[in-house]
Structure formats: C-alpha cells, structure tokens
N, C-alpha and C positions, 0 to 999 in steps of 0.2 A: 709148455708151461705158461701158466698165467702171470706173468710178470707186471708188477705197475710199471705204468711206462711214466715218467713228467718229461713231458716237452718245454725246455725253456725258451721257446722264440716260434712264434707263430704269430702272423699278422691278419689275425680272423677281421677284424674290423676295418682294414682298409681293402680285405679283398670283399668282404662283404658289399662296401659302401660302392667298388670299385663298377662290384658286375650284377651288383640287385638280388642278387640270386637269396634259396631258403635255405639258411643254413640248420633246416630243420630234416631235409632231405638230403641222401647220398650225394657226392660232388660228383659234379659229371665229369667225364673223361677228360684227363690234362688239369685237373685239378684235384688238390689235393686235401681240401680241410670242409670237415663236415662233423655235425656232430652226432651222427650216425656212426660218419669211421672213427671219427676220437670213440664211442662206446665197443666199438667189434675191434679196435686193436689195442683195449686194455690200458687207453691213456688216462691214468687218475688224477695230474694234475696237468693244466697247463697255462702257459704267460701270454696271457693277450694281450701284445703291444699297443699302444698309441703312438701312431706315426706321424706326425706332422709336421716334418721339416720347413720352415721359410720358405713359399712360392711351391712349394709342390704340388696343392691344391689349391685350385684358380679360383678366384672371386673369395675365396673365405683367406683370412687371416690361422696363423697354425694353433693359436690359441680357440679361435671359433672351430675350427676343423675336428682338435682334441675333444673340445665337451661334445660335437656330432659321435665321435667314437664312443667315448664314453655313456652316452645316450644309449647308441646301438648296444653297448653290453651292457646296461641296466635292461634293456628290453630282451635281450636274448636271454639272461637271469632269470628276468620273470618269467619268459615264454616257456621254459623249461625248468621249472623249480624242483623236480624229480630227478633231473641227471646233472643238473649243473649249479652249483653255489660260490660264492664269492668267498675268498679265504680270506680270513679277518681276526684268526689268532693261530696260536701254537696248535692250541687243542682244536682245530679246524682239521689238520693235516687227518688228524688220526681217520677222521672219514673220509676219508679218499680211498677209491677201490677202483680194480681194474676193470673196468666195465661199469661203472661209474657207481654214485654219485662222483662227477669229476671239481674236481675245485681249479679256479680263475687267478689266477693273481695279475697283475698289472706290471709292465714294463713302460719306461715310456722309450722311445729312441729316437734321442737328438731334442734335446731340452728347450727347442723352440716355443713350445708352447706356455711355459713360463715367463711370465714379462718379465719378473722380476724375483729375484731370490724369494721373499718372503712370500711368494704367493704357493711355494711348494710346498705349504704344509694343508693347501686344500685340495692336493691331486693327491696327498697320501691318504687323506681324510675319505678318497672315493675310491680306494685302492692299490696306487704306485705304490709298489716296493722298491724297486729298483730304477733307474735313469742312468740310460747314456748321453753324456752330457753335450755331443754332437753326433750326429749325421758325418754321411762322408765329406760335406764341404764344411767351411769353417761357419761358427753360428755368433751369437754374443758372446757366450761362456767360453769355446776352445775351439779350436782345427779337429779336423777328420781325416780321414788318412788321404785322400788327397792333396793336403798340403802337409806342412810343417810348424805350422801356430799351434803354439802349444797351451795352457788356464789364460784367459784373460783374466782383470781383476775381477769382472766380475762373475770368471768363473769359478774364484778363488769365495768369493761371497757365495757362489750357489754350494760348491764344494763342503763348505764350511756349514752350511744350512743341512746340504745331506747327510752330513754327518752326524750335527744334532736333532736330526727327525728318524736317524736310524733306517737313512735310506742307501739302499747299496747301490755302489757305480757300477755299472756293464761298460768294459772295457772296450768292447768288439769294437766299433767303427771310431776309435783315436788312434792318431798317428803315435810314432813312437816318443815324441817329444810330451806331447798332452797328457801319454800312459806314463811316465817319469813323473810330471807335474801331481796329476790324482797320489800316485803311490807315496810323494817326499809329502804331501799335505794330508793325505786320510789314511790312518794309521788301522783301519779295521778290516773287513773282509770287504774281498771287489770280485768282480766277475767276469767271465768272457761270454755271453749269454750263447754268442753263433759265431765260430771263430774256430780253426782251424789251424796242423802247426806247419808255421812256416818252411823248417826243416822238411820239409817233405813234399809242398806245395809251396816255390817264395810265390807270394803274392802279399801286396800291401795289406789285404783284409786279415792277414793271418797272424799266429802269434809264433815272437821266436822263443828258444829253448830258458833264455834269462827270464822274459814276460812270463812262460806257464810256473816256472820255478817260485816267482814272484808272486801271480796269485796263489799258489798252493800255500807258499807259506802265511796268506793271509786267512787260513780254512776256505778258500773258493775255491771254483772249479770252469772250466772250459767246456763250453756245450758246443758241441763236434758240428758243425753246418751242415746241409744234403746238399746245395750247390754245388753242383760238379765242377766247374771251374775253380771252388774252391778248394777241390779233393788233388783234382791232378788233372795233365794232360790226355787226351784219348779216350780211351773208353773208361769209363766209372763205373763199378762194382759194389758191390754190399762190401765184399775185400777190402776193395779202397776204403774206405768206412773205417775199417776194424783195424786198420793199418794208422790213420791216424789215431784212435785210441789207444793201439798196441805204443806209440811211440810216447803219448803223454802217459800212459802207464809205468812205462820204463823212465822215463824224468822224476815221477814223483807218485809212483804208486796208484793202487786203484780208486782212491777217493775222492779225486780232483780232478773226474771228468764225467761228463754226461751228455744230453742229446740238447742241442738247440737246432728242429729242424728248419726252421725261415722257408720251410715249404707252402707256396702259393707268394711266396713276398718277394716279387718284384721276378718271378720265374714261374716257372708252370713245370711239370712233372716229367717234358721232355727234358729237363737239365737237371733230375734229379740222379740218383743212380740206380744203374739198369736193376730190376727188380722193386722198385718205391713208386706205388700207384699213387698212394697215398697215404695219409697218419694211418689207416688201419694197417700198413705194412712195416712199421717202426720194427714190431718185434721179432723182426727179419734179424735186424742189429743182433739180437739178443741169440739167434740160433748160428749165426755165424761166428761168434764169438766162442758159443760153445763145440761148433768145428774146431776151433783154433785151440780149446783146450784148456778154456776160463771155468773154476768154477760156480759154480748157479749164485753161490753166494756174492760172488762178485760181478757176474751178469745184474744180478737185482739191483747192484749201487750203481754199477753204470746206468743202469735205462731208467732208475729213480729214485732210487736210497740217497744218493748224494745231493741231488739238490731239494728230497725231502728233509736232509743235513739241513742244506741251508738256510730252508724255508723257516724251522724250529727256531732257528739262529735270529733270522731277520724278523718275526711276525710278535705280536706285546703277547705277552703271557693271556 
C-alpha cells in the first residue's frame, strides 16, 4: 500500500555537510538518507534539522554553522524544484504525496544558534517550526538530558518568544527537569520529534508514561526513533519498533505517535533495525503493524496523518 510516510527527524544537512556526498543520488551502503530513497519509500513530508550545538562544529560559531545548513537546503530546494518544496502554509500540506512532490519543514535542535530570544523570528521567517531548546548538554536556554538544569531566564525569554511566533518545542533531548519547566510555561502543543518510551527501553533519551500522556494532552505526538540502542537491548527488529508504538498506543490512543527516524544522525544503518537500509524502508513500520492487526486507517496516521495533524495546527493559514 502506498502509504504517505512524514518523517519528523532527519539530519540531511549535517550528514550532507558532514560527508560531501549528492544527495541527488541513492545513499551508498550504511547510509541512510537520500533523496532518491525519500521518493521510492513514499516519504511526503519531511523535518530537516539544523544542528548546531555550541563547539560541535570547529572553526564556525553554531549561529554561522545554522545559516551553512540553511544554505544547503535553500540549494537542495532549488536543485530539485520537481520533488522537493519548502512548506510554508496549511494549504502546502495538501501537496504532499508519496512519491513526492515531498515538503521540507525545519527543526532546529538545541537552540544554540540563536544568540538571542528575538532573533527567532528570522529562523521562522526561513522555515523553523519547531526548536529544541537544548542539545544533550546544557546551552544558554536549558539542560539536556545529561544533566539536570532545567529553563534558564533566558530560556524562559526564548520560551516565551516561541510561543508567540507559534513555534513548537520538541521535547526529545531535555531532561526531565527542563520538560516540567517548557510544560508549567507553554500552555500549547509540544513534541517529542525522536524519542522513545521509557517503559520499555529506561534510557535518559526516552519518554516516561506521565511525559507521552503530557504531550498527548497538548494534541502532540511522539515520533518513535530507529536508534537501536534507543529501542532495547540485543537484537532490534521492525518488532522492536512496533512494540514501542503498540505501548504509546495503549497510553493514549493512536493519534499521538509517529516516525521520527534520526537515521544517518549521529549513527549509520548498522544501529538501525535489522531490516532499515534506509528511509526507502520506513514503510516496513507500516507492514508490520498490519501483521500485528492495526487497521490501514490507522497504519496511515502513524507513518503520517498525525504529524500531517500537526503540521495543519503549526503552519499560518
């Protein structure tokens, strides 16, 4: 079945930057993001992060590193104006098809590259919808989940800015302290873009049963990670997969989860799960599910109905 796929978390821009490669041609073996396979596995939308944590990339500053990324996907826009366009309202979604034309939206993750609160309303201006407002270590604005610092003030000012620019927080990489601070100060919809549930995998990167309850009641959702280490111990499955969406299912129904695969981001395809070459193999998710005995109609909101939800929600009329 031709399923739209939306992938909420892929880091085309820093794997891009990372290995030079054309993301105009198939990905070669152990890697997973191409836009080739985004067309032949039916993926209609997808979130291209900007990554630019504090010291991560040497000799540039995270602010100069963002507008390189951003560059890179104003040129990969252009390069491909037939299969790829930037989504820039509601009535954008509607063209989006499996096999493309695919639409772009922007994440940023770890809010480094804003110097300052107000400068976020011109990364919305070139696309961000969404920001998480740290990385796994602590930044100006919050902690990550390797520590326990939770909004600084002045994450409390950026907080407060996303909110009036109607930009959504991706939960994934704050600690549990930081996800209490966002929720008591932004009363609207939040996300887990690539996150996983704790109950079934503890790992710091994951969410507990209160946190997915917590976004759900904000209309968000949890986009399931391929990281195997984030899935479980030993061997990782398409199973594994469908095991953590069968459990946020059962917390809070089939609305409030979807795919965030973070494949090629910071791992390569041997840590993905056995059977995921690559995004053209998403819609694996989608056939194992209907093993398990989901129906088609609710296979479509996992692999993209739902965070086509969100996107209606987030994007100006």
């Amino acid at each position: 079945m031709g399923w739209l796929i939306v992938d909420g978390h892929e880091d085309i821009a820093t794997e891009l930057l990372e290995t030079g490669r054309d993301f105009g041609v198939p990905a070669p073996a152990g890697h997973a993001l191409s836009l080739p396979d985004l067309l032949r596995g039916g993926v209609g939308v997808v979130f291209g992060t900007v990554f630019s944590p504090d010291g991560y990339w040497k000799g540039e500053t995270a602010t100069e590193n963002a507008e390189r990324q951003m560059a890179l996907y104003d040129a990969l826009l252009a390069r491909h104006p037939e299969h790829l366009f930037r989504l820039e309202s509601q009535g954008d979604v509607s063209l989006c098809r499996a096999g493309g034309p695919i639409g772009m939206v922007h994440l940023m993750e770890g809010a480094d590259p804003v110097r300052h609160p107000q400068e976020l309303s011109r990364w919305v201006e070139r696309g961000v919808r969404f920001v998480g407002i740290a990385w796994n270590t602590p930044n100006r604005y919050a902690g990550g989940t390797r520590d326990d610092v939770g909004l600084t003030e002045a994450g409390v000012r950026l907080l407060d800015e996303m909110t009036r620019l109607g930009v959504v927080p991706d939960l994934s990489h704050l600690n549990a302290r930081a996800v209490d601070d966002v929720l008591a100060r932004h009363g609207g919809l939040v996300v887990a873009s690539h996150s996983n549930a704790a109950a079934l995998r503890p790992h710091r990167r994951n969410l507990s049963d209160d946190q997915i309850r917590r976004i759900a009641e904000r209309g968000g959702l949890v986009g399931i990670v391929l990281y195997a280490p984030f899935l479980a111990e030993g061997e990782v499955t398409l199973d594994t997969v469908v095991r953590h969406i069968d459990h946020v299912v059962a917390l809070v129904g089939p609305d409030h989860v979807g795919l965030g695969s973070d494949l090629d981001g910071g791992f390569r395809t041997d840590k993905a799960p056995r059977g995921i070459a690559s995004v053209a193999d998403l819609a694996l998710v989608g056939e194992q599910l209907r093993r398990r005995g989901y129906a088609d109609d609710v296979i479509a909101r996992v692999l993209g109905g739902n965070w086509l939800r969100v996107l209606r929600r987030v994007l100006p009329s």
